[in-house]
N, CA, C and O of each residue as an XYZ file, in Angstrom:
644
protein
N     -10.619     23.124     -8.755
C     -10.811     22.028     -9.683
C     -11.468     20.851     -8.956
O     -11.020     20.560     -7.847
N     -12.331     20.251     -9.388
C     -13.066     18.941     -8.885
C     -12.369     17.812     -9.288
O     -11.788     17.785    -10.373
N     -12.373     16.850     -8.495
C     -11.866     15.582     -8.752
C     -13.205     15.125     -8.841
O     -14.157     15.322     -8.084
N     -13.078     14.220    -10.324
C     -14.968     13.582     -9.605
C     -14.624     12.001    -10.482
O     -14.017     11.769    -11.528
N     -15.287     11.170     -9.554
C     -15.387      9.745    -10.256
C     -17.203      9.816    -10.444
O     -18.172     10.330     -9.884
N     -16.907      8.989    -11.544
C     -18.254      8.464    -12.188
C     -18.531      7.269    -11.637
O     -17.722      6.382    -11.907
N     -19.645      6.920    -10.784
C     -20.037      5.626    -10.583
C     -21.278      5.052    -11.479
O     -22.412      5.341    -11.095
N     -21.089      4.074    -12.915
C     -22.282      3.586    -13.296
C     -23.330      2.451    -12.339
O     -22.819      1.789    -11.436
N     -24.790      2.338    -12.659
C     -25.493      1.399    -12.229
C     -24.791     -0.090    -11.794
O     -24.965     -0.779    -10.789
N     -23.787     -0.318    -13.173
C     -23.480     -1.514    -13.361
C     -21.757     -1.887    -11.916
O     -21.257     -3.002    -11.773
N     -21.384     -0.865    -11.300
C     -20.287     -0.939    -11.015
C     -20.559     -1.649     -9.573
O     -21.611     -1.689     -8.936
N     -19.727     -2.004     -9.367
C     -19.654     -2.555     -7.823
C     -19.586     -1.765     -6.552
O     -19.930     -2.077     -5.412
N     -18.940     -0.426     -7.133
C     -19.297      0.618     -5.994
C     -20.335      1.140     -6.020
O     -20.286      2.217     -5.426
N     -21.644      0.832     -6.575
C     -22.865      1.363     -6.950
C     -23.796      1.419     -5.781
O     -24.472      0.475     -6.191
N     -24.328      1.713     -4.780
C     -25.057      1.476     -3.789
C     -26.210      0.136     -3.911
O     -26.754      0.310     -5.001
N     -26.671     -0.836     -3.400
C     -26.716     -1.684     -3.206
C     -28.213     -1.371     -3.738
O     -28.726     -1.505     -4.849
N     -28.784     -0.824     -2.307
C     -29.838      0.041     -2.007
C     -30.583      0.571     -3.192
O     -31.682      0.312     -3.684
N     -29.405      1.582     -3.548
C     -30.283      2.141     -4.716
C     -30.857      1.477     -5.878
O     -31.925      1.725     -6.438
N     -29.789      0.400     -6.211
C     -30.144      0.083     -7.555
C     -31.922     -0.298     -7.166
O     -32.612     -0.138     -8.173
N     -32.737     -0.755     -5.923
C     -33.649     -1.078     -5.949
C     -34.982     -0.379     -5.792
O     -36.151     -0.749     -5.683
N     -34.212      1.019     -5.831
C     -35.477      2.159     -6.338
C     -35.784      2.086     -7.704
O     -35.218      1.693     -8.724
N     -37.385      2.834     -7.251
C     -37.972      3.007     -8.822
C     -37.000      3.754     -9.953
O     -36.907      4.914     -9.551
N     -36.466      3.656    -10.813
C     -35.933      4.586    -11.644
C     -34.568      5.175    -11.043
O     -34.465      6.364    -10.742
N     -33.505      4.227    -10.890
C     -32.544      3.991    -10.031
C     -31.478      5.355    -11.193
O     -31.604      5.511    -12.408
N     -30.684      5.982    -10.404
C     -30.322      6.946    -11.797
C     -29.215      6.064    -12.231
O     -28.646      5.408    -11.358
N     -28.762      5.940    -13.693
C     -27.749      5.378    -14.057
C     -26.335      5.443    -13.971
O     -25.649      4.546    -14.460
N     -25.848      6.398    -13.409
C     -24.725      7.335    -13.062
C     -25.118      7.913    -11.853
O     -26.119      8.486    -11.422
N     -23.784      7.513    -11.353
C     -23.691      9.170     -9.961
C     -22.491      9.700    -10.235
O     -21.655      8.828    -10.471
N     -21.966     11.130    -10.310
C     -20.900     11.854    -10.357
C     -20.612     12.226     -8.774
O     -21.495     12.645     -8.026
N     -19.168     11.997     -8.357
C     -19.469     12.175     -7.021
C     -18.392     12.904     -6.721
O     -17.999     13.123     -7.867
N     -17.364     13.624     -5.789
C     -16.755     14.497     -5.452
C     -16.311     13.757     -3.456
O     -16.963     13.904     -2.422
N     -15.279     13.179     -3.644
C     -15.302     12.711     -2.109
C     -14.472     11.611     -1.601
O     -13.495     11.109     -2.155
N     -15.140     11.221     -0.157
C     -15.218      9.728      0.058
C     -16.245      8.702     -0.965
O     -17.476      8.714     -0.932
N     -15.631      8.076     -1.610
C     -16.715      6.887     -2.177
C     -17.190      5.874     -1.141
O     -18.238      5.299     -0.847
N     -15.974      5.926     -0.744
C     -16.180      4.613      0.557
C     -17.686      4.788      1.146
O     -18.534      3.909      0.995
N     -17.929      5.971      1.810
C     -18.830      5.768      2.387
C     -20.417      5.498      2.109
O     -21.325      5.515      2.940
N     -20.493      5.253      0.755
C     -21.972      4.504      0.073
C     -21.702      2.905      0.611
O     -22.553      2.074      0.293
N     -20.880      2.595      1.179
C     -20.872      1.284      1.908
C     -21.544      1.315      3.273
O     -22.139      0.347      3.748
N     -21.395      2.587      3.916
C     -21.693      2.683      4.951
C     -22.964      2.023      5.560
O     -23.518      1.474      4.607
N     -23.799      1.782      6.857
C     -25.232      2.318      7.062
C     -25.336      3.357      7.481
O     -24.995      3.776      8.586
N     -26.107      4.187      6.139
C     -26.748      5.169      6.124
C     -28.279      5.584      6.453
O     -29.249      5.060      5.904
N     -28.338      6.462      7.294
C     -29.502      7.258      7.232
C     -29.969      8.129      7.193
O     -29.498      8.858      8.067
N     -31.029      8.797      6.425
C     -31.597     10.362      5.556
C     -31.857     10.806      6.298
O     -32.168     10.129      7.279
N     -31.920     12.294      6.371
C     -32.542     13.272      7.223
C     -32.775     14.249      6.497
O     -31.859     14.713      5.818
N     -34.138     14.839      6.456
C     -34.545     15.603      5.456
C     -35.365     16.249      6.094
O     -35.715     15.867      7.210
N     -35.923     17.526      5.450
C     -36.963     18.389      5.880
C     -37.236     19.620      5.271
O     -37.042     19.835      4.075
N     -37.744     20.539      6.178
C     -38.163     21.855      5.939
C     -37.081     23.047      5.446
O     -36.249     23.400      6.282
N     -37.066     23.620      4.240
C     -36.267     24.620      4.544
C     -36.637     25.943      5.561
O     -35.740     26.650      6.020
N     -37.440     26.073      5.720
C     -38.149     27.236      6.512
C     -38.579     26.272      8.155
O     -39.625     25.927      8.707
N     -37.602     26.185      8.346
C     -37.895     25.457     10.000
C     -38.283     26.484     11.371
O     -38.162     27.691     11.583
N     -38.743     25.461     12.061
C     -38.576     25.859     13.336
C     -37.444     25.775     14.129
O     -36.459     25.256     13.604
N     -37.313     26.346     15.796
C     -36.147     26.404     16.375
C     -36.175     25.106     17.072
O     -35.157     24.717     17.645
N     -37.669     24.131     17.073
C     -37.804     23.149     17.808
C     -37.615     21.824     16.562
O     -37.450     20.711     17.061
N     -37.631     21.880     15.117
C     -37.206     21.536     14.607
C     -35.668     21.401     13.828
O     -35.283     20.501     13.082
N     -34.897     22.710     14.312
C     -33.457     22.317     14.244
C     -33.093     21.877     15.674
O     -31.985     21.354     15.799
N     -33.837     22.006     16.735
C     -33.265     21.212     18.044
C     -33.517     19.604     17.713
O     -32.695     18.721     17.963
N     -34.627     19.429     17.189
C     -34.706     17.845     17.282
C     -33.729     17.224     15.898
O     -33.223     16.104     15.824
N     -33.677     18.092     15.097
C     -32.892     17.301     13.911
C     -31.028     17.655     14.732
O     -30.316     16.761     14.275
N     -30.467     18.252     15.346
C     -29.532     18.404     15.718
C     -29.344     16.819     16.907
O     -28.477     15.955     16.774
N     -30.333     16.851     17.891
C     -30.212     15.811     18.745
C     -30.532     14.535     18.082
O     -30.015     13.647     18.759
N     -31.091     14.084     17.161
C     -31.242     13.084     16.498
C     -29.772     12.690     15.589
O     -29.195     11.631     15.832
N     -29.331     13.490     14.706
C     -28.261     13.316     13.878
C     -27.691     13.328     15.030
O     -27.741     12.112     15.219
N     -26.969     13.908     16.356
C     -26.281     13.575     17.212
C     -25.880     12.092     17.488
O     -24.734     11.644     17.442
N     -27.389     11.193     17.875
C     -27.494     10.198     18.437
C     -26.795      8.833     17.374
O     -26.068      7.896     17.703
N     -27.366      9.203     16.036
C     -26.790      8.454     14.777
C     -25.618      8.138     14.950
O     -25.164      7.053     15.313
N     -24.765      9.682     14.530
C     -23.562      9.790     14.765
C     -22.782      9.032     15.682
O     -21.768      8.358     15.496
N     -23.535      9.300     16.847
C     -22.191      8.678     18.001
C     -23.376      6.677     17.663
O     -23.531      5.814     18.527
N     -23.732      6.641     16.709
C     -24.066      5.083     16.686
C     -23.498      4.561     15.067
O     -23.955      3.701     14.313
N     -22.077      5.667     14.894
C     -21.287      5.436     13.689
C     -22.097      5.302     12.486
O     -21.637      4.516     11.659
N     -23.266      5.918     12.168
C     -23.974      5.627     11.090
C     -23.755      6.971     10.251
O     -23.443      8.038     10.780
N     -23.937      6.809      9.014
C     -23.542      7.898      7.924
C     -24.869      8.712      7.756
O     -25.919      8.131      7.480
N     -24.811      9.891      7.905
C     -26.134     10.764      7.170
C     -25.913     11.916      5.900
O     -25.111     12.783      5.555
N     -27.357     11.217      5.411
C     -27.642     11.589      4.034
C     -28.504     12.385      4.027
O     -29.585     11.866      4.307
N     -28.569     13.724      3.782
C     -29.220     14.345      2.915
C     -29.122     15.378      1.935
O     -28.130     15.097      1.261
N     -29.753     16.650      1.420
C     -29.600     16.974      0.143
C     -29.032     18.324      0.486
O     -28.104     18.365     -0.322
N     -29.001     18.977      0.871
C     -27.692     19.721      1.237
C     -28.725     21.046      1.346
O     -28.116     22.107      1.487
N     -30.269     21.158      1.301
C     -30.623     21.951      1.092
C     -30.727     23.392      2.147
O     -30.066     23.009      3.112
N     -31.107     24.556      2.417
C     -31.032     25.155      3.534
C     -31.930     24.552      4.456
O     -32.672     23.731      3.917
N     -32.116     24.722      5.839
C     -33.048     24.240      6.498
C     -32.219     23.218      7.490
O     -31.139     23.428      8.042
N     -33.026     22.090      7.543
C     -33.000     20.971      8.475
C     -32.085     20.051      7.360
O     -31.047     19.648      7.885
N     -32.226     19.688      6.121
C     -30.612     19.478      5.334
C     -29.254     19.863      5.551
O     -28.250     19.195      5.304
N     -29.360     21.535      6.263
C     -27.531     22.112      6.424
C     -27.871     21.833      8.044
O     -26.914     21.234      8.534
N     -28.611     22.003      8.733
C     -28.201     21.400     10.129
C     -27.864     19.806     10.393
O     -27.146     19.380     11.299
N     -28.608     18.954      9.305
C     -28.056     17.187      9.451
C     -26.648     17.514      9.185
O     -25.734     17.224      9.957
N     -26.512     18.097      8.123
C     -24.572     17.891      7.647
C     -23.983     18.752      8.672
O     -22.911     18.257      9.020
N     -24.196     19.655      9.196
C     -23.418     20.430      9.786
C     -23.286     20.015     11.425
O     -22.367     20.092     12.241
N     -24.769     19.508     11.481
C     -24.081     18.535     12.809
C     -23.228     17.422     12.897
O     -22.340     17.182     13.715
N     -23.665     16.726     11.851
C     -22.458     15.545     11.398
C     -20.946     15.948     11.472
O     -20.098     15.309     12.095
N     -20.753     16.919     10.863
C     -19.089     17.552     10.575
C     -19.065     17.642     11.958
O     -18.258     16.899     12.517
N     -19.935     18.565     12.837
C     -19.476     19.103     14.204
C     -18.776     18.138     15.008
O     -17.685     18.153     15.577
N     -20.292     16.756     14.833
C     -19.899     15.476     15.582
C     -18.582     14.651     15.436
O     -18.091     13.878     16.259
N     -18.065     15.041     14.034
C     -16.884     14.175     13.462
C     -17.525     12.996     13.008
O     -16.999     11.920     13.290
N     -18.548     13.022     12.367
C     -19.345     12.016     11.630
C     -19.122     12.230     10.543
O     -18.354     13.131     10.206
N     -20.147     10.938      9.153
C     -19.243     11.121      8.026
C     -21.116     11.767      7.473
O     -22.104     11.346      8.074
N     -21.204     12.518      6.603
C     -21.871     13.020      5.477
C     -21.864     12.690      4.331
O     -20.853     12.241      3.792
N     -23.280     12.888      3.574
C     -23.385     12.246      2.130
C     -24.625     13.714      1.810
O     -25.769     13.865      2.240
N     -23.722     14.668      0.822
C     -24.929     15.471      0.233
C     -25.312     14.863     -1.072
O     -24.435     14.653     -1.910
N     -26.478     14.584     -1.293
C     -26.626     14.613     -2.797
C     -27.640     16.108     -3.492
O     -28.749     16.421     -3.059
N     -26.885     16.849     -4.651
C     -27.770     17.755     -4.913
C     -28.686     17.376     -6.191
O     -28.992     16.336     -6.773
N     -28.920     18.525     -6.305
C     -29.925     18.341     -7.219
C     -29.534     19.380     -8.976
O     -30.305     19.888     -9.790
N     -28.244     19.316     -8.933
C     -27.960     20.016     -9.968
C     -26.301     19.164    -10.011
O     -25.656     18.409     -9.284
N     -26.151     19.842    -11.337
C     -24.289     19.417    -11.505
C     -23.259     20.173    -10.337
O     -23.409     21.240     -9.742
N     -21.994     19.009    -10.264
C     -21.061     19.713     -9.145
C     -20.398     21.063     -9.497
O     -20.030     21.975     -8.756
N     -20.368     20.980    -10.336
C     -19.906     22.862    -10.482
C     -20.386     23.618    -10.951
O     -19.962     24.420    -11.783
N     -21.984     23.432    -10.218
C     -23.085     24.516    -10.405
C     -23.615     24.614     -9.137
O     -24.825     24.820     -9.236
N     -23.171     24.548     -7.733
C     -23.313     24.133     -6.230
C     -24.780     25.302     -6.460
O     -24.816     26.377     -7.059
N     -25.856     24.569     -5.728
C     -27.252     24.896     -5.315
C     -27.623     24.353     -3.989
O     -27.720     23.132     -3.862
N     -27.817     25.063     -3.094
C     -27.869     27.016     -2.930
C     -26.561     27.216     -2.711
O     -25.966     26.570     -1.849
N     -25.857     28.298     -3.600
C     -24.799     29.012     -3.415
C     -24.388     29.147     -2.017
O     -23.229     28.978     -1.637
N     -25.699     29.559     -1.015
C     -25.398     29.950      0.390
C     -24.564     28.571      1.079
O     -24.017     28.648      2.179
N     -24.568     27.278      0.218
C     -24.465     26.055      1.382
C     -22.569     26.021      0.163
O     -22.149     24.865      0.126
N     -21.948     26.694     -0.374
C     -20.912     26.544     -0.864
C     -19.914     26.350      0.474
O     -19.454     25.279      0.870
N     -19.743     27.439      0.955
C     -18.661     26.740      2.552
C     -19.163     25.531      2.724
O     -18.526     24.822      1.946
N     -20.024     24.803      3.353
C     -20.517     23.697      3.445
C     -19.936     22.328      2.395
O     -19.531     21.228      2.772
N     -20.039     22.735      1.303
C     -20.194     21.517      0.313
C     -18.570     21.759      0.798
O     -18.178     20.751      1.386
N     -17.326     23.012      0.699
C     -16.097     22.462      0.392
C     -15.867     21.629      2.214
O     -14.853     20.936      2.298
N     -16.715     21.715      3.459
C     -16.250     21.505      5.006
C     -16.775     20.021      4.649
O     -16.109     19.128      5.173
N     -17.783     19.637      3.900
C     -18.152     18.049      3.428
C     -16.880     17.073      3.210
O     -16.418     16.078      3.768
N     -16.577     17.855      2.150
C     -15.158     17.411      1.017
C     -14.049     16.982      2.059
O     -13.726     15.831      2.352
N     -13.392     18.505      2.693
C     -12.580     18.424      3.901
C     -12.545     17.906      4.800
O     -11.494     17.999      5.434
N     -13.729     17.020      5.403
C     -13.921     16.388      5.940
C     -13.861     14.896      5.931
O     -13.879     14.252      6.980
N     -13.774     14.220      4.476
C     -13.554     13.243      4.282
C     -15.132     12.808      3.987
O     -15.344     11.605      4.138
N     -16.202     13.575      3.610
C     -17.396     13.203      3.123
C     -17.517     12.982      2.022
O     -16.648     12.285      1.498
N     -18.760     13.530      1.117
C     -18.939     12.939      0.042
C     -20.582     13.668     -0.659
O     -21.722     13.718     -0.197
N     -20.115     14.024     -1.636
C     -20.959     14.493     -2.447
C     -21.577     14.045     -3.669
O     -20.910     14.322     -4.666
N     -22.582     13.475     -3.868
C     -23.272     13.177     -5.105
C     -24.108     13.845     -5.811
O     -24.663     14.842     -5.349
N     -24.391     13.277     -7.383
C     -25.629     13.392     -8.004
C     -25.863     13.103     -9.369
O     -24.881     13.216    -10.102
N     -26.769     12.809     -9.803
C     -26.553     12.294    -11.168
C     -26.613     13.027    -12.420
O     -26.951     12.632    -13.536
N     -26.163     14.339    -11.967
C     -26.435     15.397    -13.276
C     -25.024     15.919    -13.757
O     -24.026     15.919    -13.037
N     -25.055     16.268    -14.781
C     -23.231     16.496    -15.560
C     -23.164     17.656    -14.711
O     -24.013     18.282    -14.076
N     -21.547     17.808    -14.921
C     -20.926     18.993    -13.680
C     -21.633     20.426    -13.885
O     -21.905     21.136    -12.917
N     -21.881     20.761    -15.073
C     -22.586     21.993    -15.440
C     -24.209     22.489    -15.376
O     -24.585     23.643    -15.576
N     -25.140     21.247    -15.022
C     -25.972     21.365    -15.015
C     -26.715     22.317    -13.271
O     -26.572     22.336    -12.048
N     -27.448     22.899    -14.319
C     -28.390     23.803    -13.140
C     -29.359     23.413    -12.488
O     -29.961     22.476    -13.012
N     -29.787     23.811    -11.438
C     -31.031     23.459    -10.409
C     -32.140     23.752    -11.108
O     -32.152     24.646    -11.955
N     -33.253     22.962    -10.789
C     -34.671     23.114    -11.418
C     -35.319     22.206    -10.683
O     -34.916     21.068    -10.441
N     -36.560     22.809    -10.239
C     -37.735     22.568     -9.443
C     -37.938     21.048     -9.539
O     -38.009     20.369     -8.515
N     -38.043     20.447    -10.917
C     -38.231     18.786    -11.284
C     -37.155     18.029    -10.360
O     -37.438     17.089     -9.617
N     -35.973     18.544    -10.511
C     -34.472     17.836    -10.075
C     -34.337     17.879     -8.575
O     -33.242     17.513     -8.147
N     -35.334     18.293     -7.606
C     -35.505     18.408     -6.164
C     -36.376     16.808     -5.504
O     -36.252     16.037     -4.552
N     -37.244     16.978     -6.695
C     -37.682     15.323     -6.317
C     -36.802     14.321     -6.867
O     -36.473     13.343     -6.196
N     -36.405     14.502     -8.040
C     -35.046     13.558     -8.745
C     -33.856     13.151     -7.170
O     -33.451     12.133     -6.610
N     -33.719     14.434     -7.028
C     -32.755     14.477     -5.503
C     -33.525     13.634     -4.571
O     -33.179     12.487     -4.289
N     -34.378     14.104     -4.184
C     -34.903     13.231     -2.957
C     -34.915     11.596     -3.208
O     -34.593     10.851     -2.282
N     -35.307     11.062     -4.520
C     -35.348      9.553     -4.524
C     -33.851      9.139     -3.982
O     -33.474      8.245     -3.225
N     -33.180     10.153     -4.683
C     -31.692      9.529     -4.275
C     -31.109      9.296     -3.129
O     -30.330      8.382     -2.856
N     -31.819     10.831     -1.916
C     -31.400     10.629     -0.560
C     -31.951      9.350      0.125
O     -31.206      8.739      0.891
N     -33.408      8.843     -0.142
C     -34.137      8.088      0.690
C     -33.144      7.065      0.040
O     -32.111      6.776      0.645
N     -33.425      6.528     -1.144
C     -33.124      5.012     -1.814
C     -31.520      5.175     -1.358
O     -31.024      4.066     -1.161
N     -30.837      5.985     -1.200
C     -29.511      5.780      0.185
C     -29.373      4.827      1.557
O     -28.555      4.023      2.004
N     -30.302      5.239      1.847
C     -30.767      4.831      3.508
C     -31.195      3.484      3.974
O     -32.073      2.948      3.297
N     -30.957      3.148      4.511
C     -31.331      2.275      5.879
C     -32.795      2.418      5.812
O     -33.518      1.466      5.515
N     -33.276      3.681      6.104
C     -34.174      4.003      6.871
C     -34.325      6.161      6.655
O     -33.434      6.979      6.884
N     -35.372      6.356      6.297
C     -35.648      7.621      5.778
C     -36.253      8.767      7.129
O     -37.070      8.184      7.842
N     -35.980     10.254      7.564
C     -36.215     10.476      8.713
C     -36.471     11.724      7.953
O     -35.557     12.145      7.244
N     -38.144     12.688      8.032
C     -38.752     13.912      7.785
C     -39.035     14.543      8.240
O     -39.856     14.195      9.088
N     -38.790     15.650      8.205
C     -39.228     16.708      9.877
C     -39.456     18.143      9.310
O     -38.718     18.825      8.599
N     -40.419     18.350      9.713
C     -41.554     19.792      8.995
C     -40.583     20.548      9.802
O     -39.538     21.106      9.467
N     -41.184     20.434     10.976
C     -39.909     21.632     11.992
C     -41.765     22.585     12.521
O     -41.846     23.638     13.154
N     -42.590     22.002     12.149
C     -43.697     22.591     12.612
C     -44.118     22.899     13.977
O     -43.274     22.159     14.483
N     -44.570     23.258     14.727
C     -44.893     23.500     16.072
C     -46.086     23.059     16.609
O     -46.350     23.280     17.791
């Protein structure tokens, strides 16, 4: 069963940040720590089809964050997305997935251990789609405004060679 709070635009736990993106979403449904949309946060995003020199540098980078107490955000996707969170957890850092579908429709299935080691961890999961809603190609960029307009500061990595 999900516990989930609704955060509107209008609320005070609303990210600060976000409201000042283009097309700020009006709702986030979230599953977690709330606390940590207070945090400073920063995105880490990338390739799902990486390199081995691109999960080395996104591993040593989210490392460095981490031990500089900063929160990382990104979308939970396979790739250089499950190595930011999964180094975070490793580090004992805090995580912020936001997906791109409803919470009890978890996309990609493969990152399900993941989303519940987030939770368990005292992280935090967002997104602005009802709990039932499914993944779709449109809702990947919908996702991404949300990870960047999170952040501090936005970090992309092909993982190219």
């Amino acid at each position: 069963m999900i516990i989930l709070e609704i955060i509107t635009i209008k609320d005070n736990k609303y990210p600060e940040q976000l409201r000042k993106i283009p097309n700020p979403p009006k709702q986030l449904y979230c599953e977690g720590n709330v606390e940590l949309l207070k945090n400073n946060i920063i995105s880490i995003i990338g390739s799902r089809t990486c390199t081995q020199n691109g999960i080395e540098l996104t591993k040593k980078f989210t490392k460095e964050l981490v031990y500089q107490q900063i929160t990382i955000a990104s979308g939970m996707a396979l790739g250089i997305d499950s190595v930011a969170h999964k180094t975070t957890l490793q580090e004992k850092g805090k995580t912020i997935a936001v997906l791109p579908c409803g919470l009890n429709n978890i996309y990609p299935q493969k990152n399900l251990e993941l989303y519940h080691k987030i939770i368990e961890n005292q992280g935090l999961i967002i997104t602005e789609y009802m709990p039932y809603e499914v993944a779709e190609s449109k809702k990947f960029l919908e996702r991404n405004r949300i990870v960047s307009g999170l952040a501090l500061r936005s970090f992309s990595y092909r993982g190219s060679s």
